[in-house]
Steps between C-alpha positions, in 0.01 A plus 500: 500500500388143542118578413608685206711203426200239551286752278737491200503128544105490526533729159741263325281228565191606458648634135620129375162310647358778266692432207506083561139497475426785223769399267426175423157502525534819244711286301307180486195704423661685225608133311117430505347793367789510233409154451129504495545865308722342227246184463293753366699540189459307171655114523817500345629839620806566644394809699263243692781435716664849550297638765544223763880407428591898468281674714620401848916563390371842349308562836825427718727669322371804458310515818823418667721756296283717602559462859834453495525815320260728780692275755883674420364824464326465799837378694705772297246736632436617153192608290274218434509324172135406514489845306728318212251445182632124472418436796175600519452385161652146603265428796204672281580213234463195790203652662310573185573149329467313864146680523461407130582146544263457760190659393541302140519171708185566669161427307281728626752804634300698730598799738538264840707282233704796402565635834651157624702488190659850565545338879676234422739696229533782759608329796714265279657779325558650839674189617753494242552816524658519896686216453833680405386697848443216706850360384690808598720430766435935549141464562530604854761782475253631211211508765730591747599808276194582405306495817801772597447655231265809529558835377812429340502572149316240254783323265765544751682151524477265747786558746757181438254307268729534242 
């Protein structure tokens, strides 16, 4: 029990170093491509300063939502609600305008460009995402449970993670 222990510990950790250096870094680079994206637009126009002072919120909230919402059905053992249209839709509408933001920043966008830009979204996005996981004080029993877990049947609840 103690390695398993150590593991889930290693796990934990290794989970917030991810986020601590994704997240910000995601965030940070999302207030200068908003920034440098809105600069684009005519002097004078409000929507110059939309992208960098909404962007990042939008990006957190929804990414977040979105894994707090696949995080309770996971510990209810439930059907996942990365099937749900909104919240597909939701993370569909940060990726798209993150990758957006980015690639209207750049001056001369170009594939190696592009492929760095869905990087840094991806891994940012990804970040946000297991946060409400790496919080839960049930990440362990969930591993725990699901590492048991192998021909029971699929959507059967977690025994007392309720």
């Amino acid at each position: 029990m103690g390695k398993q222990r150590v593991a889930l510990r290693g796990l934990r950790i290794l989970m917030w170093v991810v986020i601590a250096v994704e997240v910000p870094m995601y965030l940070v680079w999302l207030v200068q491509v908003g920034y440098r994206t809105g600069q684009q637009l005519p002097r004078g126009d409000v929507a110059r300063w939309a992208p960098p002072v909404l962007l990042p919120p939008a990006a957190v909230l929804f990414c977040v939502a979105a894994g707090w919402a696949w995080w309770g059905a996971v510990m209810a053992g439930t059907r996942s609600p990365l099937r749900e249209r909104w919240i597909l839709a939701s993370l569909a509408f940060v990726a798209a305008f993150s990758v957006f933001c980015g690639v209207a920043s750049v001056e001369d966008p170009s594939f190696p460009v592009g492929l760095l830009i869905a990087t840094v979204t991806a891994l940012g996005m990804t970040g946000l995402f297991f946060i409400p996981a790496a919080a839960s004080r049930q990440l362990p029993d969930v591993i725990r449970w699901s590492s048991r877990r192998t021909t029971d049947t699929p959507g059967e609840a977690a025994p007392g993670l309720r």
